[in-house]
N, CA and C atoms of all chains as a GROMACS GRO file, in nm:
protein
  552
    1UNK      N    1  -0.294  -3.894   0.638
    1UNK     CA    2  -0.196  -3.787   0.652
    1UNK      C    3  -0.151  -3.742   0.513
    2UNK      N    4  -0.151  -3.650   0.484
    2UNK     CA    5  -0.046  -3.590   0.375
    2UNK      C    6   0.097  -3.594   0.361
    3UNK      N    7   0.094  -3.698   0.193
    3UNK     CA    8   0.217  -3.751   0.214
    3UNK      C    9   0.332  -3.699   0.229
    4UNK      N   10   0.334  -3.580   0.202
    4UNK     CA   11   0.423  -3.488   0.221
    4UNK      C   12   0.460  -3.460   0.389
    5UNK      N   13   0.356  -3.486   0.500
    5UNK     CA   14   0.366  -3.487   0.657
    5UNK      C   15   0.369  -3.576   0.716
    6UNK      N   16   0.380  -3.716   0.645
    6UNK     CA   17   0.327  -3.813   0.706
    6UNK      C   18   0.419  -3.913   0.792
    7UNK      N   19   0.391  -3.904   0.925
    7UNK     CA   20   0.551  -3.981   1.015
    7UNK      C   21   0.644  -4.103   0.936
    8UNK      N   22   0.716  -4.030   0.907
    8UNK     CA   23   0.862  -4.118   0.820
    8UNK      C   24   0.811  -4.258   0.922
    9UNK      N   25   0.840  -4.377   0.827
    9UNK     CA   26   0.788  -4.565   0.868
    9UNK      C   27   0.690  -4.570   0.975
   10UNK      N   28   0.570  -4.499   0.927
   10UNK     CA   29   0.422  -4.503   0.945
   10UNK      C   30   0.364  -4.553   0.842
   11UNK      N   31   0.261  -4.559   0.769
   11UNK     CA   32   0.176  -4.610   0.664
   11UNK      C   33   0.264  -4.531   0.564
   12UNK      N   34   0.335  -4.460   0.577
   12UNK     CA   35   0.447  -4.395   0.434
   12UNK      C   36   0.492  -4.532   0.367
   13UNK      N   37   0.526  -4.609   0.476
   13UNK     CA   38   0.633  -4.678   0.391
   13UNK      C   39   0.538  -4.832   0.280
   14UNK      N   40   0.411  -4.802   0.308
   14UNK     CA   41   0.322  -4.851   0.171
   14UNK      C   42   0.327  -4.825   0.058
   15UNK      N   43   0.435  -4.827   0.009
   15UNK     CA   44   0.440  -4.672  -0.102
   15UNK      C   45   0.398  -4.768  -0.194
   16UNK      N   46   0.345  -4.884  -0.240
   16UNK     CA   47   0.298  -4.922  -0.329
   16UNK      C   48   0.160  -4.930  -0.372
   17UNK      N   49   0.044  -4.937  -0.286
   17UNK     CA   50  -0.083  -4.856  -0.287
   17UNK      C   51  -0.084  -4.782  -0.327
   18UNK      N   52  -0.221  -4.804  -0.422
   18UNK     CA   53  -0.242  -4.610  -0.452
   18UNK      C   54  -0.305  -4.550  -0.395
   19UNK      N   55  -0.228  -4.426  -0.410
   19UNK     CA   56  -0.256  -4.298  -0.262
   19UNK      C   57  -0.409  -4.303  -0.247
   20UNK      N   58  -0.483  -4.273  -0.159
   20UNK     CA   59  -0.595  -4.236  -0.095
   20UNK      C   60  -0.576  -4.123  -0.150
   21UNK      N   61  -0.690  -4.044  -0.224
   21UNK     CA   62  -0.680  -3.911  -0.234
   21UNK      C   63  -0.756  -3.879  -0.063
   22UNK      N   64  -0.699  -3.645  -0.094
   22UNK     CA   65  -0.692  -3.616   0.042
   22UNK      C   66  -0.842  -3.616   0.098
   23UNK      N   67  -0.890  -3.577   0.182
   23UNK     CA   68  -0.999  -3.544   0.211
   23UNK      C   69  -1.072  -3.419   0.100
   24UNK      N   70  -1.252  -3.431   0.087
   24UNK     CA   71  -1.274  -3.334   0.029
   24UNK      C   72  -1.338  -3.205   0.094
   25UNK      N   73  -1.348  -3.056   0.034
   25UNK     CA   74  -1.341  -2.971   0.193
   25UNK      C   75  -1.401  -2.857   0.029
   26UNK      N   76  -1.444  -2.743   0.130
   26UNK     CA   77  -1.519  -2.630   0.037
   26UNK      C   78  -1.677  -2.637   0.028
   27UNK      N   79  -1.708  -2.572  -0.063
   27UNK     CA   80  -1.861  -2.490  -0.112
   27UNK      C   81  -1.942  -2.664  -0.131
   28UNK      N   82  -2.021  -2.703  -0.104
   28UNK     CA   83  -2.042  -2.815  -0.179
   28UNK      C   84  -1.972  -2.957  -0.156
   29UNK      N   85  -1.856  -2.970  -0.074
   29UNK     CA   86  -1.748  -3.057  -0.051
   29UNK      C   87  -1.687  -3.098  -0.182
   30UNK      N   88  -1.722  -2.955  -0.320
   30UNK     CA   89  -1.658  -3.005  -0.428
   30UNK      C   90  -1.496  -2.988  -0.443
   31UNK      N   91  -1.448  -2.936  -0.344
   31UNK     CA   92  -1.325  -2.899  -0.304
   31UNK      C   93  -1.195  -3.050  -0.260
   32UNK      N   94  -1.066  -3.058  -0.320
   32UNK     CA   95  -1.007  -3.145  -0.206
   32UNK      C   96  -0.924  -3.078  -0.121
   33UNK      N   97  -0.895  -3.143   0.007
   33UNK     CA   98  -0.746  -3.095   0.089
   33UNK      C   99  -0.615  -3.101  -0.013
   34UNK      N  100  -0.567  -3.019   0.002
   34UNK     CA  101  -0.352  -3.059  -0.069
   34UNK      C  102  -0.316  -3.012   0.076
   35UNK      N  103  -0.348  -2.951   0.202
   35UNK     CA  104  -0.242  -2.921   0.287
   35UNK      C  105  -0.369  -2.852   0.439
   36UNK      N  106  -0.344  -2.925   0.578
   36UNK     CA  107  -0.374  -2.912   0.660
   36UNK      C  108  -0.465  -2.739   0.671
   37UNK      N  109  -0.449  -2.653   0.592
   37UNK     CA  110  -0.548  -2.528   0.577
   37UNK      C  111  -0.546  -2.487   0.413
   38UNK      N  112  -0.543  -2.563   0.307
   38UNK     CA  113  -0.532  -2.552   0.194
   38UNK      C  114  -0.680  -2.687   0.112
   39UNK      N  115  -0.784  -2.577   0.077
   39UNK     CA  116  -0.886  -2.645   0.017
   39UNK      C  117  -0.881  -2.634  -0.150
   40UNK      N  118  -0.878  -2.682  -0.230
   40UNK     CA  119  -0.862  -2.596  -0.389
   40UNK      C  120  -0.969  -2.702  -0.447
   41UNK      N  121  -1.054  -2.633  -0.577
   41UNK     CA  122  -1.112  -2.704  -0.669
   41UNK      C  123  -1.167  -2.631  -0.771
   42UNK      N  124  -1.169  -2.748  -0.875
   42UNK     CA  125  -1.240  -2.661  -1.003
   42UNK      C  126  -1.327  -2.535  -0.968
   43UNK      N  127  -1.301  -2.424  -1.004
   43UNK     CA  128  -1.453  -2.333  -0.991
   43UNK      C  129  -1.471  -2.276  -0.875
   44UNK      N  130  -1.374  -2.328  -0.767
   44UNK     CA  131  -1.373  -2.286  -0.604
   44UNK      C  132  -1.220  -2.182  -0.621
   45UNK      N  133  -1.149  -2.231  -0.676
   45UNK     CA  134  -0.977  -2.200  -0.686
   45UNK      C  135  -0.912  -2.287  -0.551
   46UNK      N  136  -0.865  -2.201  -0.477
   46UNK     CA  137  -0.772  -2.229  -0.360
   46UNK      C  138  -0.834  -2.146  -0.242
   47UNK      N  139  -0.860  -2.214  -0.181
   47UNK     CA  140  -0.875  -2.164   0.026
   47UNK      C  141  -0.796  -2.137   0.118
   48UNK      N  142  -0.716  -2.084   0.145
   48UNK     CA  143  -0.638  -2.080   0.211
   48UNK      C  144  -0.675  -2.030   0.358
   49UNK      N  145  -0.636  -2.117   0.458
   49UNK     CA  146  -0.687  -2.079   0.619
   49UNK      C  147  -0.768  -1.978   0.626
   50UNK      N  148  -0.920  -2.000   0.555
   50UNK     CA  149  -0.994  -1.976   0.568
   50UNK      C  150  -1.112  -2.106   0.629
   51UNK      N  151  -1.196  -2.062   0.639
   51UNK     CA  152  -1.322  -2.106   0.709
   51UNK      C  153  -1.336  -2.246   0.680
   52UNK      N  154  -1.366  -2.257   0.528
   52UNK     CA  155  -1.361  -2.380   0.443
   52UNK      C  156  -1.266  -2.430   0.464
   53UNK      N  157  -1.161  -2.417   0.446
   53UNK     CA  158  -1.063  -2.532   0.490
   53UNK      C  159  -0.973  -2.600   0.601
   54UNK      N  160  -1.054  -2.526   0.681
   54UNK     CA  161  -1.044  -2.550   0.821
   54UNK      C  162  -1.031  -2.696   0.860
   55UNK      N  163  -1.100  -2.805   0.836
   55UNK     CA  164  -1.157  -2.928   0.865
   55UNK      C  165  -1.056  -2.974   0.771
   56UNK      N  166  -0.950  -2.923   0.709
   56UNK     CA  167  -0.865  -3.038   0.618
   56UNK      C  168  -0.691  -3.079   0.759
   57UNK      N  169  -0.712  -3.026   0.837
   57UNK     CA  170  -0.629  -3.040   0.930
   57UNK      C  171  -0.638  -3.184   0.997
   58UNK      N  172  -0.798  -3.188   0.953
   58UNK     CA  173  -0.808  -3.327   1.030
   58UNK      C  174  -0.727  -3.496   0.926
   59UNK      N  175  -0.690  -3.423   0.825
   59UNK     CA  176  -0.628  -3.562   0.774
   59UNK      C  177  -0.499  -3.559   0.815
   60UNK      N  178  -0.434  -3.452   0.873
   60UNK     CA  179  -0.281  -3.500   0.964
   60UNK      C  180  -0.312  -3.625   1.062
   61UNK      N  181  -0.455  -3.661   1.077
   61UNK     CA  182  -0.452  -3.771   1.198
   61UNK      C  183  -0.526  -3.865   1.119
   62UNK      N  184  -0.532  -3.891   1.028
   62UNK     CA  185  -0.537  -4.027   0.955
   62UNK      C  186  -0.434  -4.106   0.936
   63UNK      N  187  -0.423  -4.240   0.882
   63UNK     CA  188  -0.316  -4.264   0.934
   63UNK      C  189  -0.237  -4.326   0.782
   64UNK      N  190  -0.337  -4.312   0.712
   64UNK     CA  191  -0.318  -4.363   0.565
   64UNK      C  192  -0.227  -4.257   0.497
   65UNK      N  193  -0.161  -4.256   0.384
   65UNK     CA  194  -0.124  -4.163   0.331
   65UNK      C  195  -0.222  -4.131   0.197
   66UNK      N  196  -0.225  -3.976   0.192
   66UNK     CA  197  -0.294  -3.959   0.081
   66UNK      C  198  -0.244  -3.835   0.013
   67UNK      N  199  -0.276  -3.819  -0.132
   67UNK     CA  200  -0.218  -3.715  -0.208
   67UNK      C  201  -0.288  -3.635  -0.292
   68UNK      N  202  -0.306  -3.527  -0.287
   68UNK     CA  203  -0.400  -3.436  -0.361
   68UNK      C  204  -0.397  -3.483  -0.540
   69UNK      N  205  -0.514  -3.463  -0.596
   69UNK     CA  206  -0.515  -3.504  -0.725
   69UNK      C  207  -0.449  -3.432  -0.813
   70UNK      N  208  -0.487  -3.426  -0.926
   70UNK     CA  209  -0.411  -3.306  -1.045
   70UNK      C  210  -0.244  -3.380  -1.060
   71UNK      N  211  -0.174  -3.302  -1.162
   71UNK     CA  212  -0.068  -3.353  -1.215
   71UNK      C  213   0.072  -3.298  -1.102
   72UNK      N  214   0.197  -3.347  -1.146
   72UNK     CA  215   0.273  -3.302  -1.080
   72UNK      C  216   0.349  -3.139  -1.114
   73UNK      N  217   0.375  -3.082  -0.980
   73UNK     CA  218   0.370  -2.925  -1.046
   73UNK      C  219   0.499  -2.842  -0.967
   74UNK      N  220   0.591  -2.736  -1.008
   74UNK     CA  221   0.637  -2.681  -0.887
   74UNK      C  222   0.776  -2.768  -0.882
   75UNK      N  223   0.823  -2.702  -0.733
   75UNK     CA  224   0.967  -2.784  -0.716
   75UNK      C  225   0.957  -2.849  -0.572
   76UNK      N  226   0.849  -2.841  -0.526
   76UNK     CA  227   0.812  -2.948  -0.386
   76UNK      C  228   0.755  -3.007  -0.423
   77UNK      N  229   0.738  -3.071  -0.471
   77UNK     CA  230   0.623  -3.205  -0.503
   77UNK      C  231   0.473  -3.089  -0.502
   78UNK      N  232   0.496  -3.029  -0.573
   78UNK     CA  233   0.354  -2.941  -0.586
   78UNK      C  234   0.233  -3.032  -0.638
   79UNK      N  235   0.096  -3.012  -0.668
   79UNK     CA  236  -0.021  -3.069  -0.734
   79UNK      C  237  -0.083  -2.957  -0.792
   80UNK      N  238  -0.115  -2.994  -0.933
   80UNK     CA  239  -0.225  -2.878  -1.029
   80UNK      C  240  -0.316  -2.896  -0.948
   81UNK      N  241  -0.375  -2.724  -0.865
   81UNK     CA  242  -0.471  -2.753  -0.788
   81UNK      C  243  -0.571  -2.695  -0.849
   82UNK      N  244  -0.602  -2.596  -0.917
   82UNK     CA  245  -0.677  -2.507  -1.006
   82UNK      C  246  -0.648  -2.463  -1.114
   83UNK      N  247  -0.748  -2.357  -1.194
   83UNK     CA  248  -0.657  -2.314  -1.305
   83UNK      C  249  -0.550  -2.237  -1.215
   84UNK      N  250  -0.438  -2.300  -1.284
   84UNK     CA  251  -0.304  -2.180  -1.285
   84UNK      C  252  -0.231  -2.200  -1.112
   85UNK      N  253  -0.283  -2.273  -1.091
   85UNK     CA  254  -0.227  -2.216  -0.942
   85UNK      C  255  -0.149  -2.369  -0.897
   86UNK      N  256  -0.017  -2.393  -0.836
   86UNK     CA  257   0.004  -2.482  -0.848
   86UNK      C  258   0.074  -2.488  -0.668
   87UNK      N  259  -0.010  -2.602  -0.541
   87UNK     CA  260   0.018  -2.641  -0.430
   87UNK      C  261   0.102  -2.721  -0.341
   88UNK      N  262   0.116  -2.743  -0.285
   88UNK     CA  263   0.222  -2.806  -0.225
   88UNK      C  264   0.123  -2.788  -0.041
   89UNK      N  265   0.151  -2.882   0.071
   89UNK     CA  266   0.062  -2.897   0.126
   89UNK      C  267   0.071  -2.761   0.221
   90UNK      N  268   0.190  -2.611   0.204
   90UNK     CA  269   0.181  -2.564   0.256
   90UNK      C  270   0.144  -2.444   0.232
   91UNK      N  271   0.168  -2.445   0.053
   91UNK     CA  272   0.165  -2.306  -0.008
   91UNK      C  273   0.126  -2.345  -0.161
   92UNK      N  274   0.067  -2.203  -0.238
   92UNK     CA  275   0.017  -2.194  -0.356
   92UNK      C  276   0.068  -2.131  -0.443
   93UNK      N  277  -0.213  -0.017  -0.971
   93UNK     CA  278  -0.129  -0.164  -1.008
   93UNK      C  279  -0.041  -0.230  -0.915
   94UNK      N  280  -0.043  -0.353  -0.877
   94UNK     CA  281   0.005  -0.376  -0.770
   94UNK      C  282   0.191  -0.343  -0.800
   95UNK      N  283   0.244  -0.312  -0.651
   95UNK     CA  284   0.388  -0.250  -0.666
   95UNK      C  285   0.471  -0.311  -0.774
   96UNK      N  286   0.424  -0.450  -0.718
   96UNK     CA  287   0.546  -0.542  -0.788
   96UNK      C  288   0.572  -0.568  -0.944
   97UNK      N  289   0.407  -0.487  -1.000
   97UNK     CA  290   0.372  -0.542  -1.154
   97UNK      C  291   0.350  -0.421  -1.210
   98UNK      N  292   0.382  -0.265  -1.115
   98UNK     CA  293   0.399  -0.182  -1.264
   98UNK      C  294   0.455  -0.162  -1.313
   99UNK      N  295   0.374  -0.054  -1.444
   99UNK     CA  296   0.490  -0.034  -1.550
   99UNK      C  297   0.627   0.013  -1.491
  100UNK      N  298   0.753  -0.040  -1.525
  100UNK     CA  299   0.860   0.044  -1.491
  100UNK      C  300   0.844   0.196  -1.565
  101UNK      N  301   0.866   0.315  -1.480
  101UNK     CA  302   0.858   0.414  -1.471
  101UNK      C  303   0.757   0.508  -1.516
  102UNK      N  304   0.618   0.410  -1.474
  102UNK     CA  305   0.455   0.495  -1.465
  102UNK      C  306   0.500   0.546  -1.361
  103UNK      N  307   0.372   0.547  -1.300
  103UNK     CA  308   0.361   0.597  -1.158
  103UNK      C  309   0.452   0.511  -1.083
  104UNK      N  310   0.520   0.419  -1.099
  104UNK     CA  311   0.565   0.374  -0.980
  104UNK      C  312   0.704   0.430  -0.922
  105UNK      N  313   0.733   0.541  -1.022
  105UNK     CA  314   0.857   0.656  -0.988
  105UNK      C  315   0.792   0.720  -0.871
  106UNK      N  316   0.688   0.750  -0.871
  106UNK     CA  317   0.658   0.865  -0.745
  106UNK      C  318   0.682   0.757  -0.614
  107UNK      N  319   0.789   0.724  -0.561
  107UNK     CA  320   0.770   0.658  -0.439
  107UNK      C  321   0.767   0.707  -0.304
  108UNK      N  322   0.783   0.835  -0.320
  108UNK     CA  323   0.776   0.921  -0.172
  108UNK      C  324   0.560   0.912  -0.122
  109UNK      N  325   0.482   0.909  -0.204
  109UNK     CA  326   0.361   0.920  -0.167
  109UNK      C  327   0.354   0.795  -0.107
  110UNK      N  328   0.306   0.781   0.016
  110UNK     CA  329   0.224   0.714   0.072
  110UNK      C  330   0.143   0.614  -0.012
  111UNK      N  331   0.184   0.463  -0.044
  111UNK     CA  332   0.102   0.352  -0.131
  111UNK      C  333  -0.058   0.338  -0.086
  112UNK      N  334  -0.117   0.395  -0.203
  112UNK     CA  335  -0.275   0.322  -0.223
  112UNK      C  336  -0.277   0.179  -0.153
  113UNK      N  337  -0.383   0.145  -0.058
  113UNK     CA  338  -0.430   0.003  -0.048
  113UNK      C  339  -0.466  -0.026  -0.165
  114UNK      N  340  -0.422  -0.164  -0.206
  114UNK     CA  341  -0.535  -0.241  -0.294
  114UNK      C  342  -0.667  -0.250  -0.261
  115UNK      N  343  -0.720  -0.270  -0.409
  115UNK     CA  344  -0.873  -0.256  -0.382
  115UNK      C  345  -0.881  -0.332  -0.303
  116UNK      N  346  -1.077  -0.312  -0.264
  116UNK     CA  347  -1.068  -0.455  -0.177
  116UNK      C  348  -1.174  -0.543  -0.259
  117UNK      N  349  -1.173  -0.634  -0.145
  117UNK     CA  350  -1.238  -0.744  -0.237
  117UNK      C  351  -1.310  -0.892  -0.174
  118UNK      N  352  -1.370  -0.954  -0.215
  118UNK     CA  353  -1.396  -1.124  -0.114
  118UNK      C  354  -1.539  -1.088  -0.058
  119UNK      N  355  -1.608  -1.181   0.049
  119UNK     CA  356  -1.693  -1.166   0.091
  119UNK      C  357  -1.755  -1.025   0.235
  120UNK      N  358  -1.837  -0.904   0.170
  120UNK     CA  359  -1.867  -0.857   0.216
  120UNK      C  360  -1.797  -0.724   0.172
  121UNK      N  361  -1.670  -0.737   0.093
  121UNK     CA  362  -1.541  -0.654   0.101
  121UNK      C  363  -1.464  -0.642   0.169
  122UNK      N  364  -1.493  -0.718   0.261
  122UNK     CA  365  -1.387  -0.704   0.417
  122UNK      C  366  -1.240  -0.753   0.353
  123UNK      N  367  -1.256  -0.837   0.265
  123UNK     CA  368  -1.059  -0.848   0.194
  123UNK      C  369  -1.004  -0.744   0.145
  124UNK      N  370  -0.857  -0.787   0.125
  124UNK     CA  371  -0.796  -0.700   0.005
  124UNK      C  372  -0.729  -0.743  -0.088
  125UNK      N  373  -0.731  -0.719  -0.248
  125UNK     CA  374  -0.633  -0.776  -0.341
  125UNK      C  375  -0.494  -0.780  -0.248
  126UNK      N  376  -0.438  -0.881  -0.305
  126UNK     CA  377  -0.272  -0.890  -0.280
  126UNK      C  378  -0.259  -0.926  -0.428
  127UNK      N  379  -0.309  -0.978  -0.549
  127UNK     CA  380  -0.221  -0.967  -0.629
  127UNK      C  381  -0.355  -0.990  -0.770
  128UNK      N  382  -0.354  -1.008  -0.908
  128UNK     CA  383  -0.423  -1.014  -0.984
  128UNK      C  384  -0.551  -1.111  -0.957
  129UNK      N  385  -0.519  -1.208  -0.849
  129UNK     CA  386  -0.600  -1.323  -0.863
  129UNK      C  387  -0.623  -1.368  -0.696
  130UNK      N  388  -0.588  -1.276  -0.596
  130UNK     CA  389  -0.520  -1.340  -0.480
  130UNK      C  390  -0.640  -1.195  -0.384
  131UNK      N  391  -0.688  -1.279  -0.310
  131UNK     CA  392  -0.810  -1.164  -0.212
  131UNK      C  393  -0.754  -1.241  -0.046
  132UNK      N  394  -0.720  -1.185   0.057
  132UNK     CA  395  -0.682  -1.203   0.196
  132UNK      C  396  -0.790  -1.107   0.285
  133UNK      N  397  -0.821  -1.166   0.379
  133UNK     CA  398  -0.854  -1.083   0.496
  133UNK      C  399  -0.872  -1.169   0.591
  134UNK      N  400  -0.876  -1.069   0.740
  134UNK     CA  401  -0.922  -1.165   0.856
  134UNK      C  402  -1.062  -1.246   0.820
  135UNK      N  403  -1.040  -1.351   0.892
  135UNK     CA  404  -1.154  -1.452   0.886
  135UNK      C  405  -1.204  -1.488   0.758
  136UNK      N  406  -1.133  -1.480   0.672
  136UNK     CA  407  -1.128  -1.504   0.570
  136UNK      C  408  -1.015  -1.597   0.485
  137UNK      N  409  -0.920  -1.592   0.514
  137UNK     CA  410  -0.848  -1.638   0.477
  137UNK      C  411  -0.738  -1.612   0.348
  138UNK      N  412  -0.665  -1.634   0.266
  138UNK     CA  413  -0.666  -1.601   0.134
  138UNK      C  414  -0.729  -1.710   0.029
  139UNK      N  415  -0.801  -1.617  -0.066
  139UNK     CA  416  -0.908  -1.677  -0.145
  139UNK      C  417  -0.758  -1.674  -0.267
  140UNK      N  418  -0.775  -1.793  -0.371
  140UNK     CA  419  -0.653  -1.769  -0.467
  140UNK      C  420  -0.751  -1.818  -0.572
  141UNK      N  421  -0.752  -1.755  -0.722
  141UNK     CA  422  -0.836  -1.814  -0.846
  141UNK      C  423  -0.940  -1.851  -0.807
  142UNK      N  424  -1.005  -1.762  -0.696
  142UNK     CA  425  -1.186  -1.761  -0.695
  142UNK      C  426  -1.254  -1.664  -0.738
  143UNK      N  427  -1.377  -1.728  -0.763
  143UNK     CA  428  -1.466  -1.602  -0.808
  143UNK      C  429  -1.461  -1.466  -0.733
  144UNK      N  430  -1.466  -1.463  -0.585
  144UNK     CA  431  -1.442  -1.334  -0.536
  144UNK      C  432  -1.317  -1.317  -0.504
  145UNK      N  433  -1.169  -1.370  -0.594
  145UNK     CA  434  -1.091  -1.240  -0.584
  145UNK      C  435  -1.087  -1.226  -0.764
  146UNK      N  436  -1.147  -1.232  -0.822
  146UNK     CA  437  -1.199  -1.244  -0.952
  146UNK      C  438  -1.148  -1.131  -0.991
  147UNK      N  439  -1.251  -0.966  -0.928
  147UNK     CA  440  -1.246  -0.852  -0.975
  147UNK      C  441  -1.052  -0.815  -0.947
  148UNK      N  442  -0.983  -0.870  -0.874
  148UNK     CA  443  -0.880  -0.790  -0.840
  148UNK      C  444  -0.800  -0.795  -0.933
  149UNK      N  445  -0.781  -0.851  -1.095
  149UNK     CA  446  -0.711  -0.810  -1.158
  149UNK      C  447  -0.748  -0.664  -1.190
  150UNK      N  448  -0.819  -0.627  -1.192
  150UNK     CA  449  -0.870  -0.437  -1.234
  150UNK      C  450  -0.778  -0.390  -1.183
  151UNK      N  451  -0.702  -0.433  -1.043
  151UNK     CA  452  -0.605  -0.343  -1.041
  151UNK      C  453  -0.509  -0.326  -1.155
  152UNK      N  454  -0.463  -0.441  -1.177
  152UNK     CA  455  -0.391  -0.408  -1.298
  152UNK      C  456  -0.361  -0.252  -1.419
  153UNK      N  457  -0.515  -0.213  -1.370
  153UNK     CA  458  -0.521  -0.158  -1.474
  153UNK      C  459  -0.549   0.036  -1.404
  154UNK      N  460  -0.536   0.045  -1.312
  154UNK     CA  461  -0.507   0.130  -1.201
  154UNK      C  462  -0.358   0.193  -1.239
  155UNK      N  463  -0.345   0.295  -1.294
  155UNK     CA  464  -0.220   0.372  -1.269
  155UNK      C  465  -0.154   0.382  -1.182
  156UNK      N  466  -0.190   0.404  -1.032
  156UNK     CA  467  -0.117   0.394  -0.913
  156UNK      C  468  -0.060   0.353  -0.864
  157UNK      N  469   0.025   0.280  -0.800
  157UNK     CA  470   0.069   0.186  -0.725
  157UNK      C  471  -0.006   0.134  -0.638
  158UNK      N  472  -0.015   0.050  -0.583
  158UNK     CA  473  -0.097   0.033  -0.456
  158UNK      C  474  -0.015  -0.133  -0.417
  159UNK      N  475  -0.046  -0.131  -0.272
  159UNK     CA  476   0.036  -0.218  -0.127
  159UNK      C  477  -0.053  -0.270  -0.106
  160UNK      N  478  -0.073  -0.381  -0.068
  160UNK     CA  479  -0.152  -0.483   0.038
  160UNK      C  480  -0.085  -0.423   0.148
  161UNK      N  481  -0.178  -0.437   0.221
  161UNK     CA  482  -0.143  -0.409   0.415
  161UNK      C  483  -0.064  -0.526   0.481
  162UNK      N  484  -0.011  -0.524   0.596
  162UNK     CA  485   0.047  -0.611   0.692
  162UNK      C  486   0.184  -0.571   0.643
  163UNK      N  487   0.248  -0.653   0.789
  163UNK     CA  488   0.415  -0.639   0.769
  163UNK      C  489   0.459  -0.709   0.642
  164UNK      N  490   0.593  -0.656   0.594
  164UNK     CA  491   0.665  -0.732   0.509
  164UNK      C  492   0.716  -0.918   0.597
  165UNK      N  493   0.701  -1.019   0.498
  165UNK     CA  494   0.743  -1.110   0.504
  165UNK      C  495   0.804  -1.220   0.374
  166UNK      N  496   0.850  -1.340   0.440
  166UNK     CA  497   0.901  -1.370   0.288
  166UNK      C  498   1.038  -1.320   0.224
  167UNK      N  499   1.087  -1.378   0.146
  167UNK     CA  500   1.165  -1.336   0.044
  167UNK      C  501   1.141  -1.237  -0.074
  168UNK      N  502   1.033  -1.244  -0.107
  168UNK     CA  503   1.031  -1.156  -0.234
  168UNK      C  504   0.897  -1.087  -0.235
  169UNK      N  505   0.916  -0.988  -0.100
  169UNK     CA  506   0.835  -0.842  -0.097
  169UNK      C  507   0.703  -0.860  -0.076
  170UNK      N  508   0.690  -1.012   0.012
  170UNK     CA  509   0.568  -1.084   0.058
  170UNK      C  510   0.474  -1.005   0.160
  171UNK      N  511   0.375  -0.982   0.184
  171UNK     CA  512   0.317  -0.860   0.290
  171UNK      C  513   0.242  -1.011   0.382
  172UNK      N  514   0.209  -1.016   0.508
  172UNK     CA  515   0.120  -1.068   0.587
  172UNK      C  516  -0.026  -1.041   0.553
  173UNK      N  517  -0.091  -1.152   0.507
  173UNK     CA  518  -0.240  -1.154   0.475
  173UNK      C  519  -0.334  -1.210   0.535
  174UNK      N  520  -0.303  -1.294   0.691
  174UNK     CA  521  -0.399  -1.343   0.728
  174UNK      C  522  -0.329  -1.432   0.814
  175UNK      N  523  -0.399  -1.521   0.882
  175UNK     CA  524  -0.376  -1.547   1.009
  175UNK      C  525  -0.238  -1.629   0.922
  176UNK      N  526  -0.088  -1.656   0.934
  176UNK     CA  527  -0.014  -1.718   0.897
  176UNK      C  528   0.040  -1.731   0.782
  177UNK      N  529  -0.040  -1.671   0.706
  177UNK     CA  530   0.003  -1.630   0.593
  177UNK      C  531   0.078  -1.530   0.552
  178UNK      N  532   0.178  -1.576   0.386
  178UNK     CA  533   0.247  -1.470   0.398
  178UNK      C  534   0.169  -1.487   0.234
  179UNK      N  535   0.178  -1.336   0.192
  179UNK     CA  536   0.132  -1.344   0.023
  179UNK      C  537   0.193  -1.246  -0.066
  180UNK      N  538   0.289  -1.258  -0.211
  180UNK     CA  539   0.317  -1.198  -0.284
  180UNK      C  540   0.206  -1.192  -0.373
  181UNK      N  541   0.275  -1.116  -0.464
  181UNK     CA  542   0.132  -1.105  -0.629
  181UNK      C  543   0.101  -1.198  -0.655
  182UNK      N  544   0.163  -1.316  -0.610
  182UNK     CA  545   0.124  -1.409  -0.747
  182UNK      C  546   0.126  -1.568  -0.626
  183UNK      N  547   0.145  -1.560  -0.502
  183UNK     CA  548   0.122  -1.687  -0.420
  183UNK      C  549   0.147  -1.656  -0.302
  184UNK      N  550   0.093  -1.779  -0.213
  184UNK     CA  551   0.089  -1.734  -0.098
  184UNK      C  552   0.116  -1.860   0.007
   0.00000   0.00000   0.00000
């Protein structure tokens, strides 16, 4: 699940593991998930509920928590998802 | 130039004319710019810092004004770009 969605004292409360990154999704699967219709990667940019990132919905039913890569960004717990563009699991 | 980024008092004084669509743009052309870097359409999704919404900074450079299509949404003069999406110039 994305830690940002992930059922409050479910596998959240592992918070000492390191995160599972999210699933990977796009052209190539060089893409990762940051958000249930949000695919982004080097050279891809950002997907948004499009085609490609369709299949990142499926990590709301994992049960692990995981967190998109890149640095911290934004004022929601955003992630550097591309050049310039900075995500959060709902928006870019 | 998209509404939100022209020059103050180019063309974007004439506001009685009817707004230019943004170019279009993405696979096939079936999108449309929403902002320098930002391509939306049905079944498509919004593309953000990809190669095909690549060309849509040119608007930039368009004297006109020009609107992305769909209703207004959002806080800050956001238009509807796609299934759930809402998208300004610059995110979505």
């Amino acid at each position: 699940c994305y830690i940002s969605n992930c059922p409050i004292g479910g596998k959240r409360s592992i918070m000492d593991a390191p995160l599972r990154k999210c699933m990977s999704c796009g052209p190539g699967d060089r893409g990762r998930c940051y958000g249930p219709s949000i695919c982004c990667g080097e050279g891809i940019g950002c997907l948004m509920g499009s085609p490609e990132s369709a299949h990142c919905v499926e990590e709301n039913y994992l049960l692990t928590p995981c967190q998109a890569g890149g640095r911290a960004c934004g004022s929601e717990g955003g992630r550097c998802a591309a050049a310039g563009l900075c995500c959060d699991a709902g928006s870019c």
